[in-house]
C-alpha positions as CSV (number, residue, x, y, z in Angstrom):
1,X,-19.5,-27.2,43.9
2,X,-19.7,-27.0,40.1
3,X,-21.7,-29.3,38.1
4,X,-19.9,-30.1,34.7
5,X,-22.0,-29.6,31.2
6,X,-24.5,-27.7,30.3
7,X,-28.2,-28.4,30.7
8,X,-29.8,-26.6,27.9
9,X,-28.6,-23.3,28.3
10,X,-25.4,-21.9,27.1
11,X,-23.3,-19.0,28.5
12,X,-24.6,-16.9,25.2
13,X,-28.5,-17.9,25.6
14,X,-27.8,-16.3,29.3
15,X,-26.3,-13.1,28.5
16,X,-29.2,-12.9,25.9
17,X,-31.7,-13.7,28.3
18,X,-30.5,-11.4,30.7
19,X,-31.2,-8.3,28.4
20,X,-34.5,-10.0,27.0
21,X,-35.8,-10.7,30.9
22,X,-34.1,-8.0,32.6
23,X,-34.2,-5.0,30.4
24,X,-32.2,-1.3,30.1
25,X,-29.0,-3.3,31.7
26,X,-30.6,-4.4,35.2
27,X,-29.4,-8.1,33.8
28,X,-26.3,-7.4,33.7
29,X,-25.8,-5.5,36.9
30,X,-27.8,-8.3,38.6
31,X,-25.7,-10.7,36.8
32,X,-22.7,-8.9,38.5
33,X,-24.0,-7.7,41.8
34,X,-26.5,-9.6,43.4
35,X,-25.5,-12.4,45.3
36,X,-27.0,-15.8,44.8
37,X,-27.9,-16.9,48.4
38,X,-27.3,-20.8,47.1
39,X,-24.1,-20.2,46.5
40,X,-23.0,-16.8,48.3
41,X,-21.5,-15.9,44.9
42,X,-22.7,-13.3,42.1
43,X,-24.1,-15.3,39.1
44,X,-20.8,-14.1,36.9
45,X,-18.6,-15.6,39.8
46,X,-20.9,-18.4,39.3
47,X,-20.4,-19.4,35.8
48,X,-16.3,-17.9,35.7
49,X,-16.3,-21.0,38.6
50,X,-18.0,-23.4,35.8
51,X,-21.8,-23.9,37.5
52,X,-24.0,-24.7,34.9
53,X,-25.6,-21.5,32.9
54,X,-28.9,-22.7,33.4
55,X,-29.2,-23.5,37.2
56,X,-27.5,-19.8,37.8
57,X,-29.9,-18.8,35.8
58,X,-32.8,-20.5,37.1
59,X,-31.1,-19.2,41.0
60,X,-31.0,-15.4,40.0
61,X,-34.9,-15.7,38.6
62,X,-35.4,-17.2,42.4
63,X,-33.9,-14.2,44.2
64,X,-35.2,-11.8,41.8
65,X,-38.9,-13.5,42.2
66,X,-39.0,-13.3,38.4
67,X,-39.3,-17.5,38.6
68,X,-42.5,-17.7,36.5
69,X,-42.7,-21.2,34.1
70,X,-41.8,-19.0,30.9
71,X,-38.5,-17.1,32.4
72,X,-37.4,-20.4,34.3
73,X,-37.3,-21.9,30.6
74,X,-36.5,-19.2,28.4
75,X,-33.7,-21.2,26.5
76,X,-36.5,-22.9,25.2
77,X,-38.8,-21.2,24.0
78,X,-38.1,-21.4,20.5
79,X,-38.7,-24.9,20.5
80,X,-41.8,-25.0,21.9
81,X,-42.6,-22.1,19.1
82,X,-41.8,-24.6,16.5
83,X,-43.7,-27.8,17.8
């Protein structure tokens, strides 16, 4: 079921860190074609049905086994730049 609001991440940060992550377009073949077990959906069916950007996110890093501490918080990494 989806979760309302967003936890950090927007829908733009994840296309962005889809290229950044994922690069030459695997992010956004992933994005549309591999199914997130959690959910049996892709992540795009995922957030068109309103889940929250950053736990789809933080799911297809899971299944891709790219979950390391810097991809699983890549919308933030700017701040922690700037602190």
């Amino acid at each position: 079921m989806p979760k309302a609001g967003s936890r950090g991440m927007t829908r733009s940060l994840f296309t962005r860190a889809l290229t950044e992550v994922f690069p030459a377009g695997l992010g956004v073949s992933l994005a549309a074609d591999e199914v997130l077990s959690k959910w049996n959906l892709t992540a795009d069916e995922a957030l068109e049905r309103g889940y929250d950007p950053l736990e789809v996110w933080q799911e297809l890093l899971r299944e891709t086994d790219r979950d390391t501490e810097e991809n699983l918080f890549w919308h933030l990494r700017d701040l922690k730049k700037a602190h």
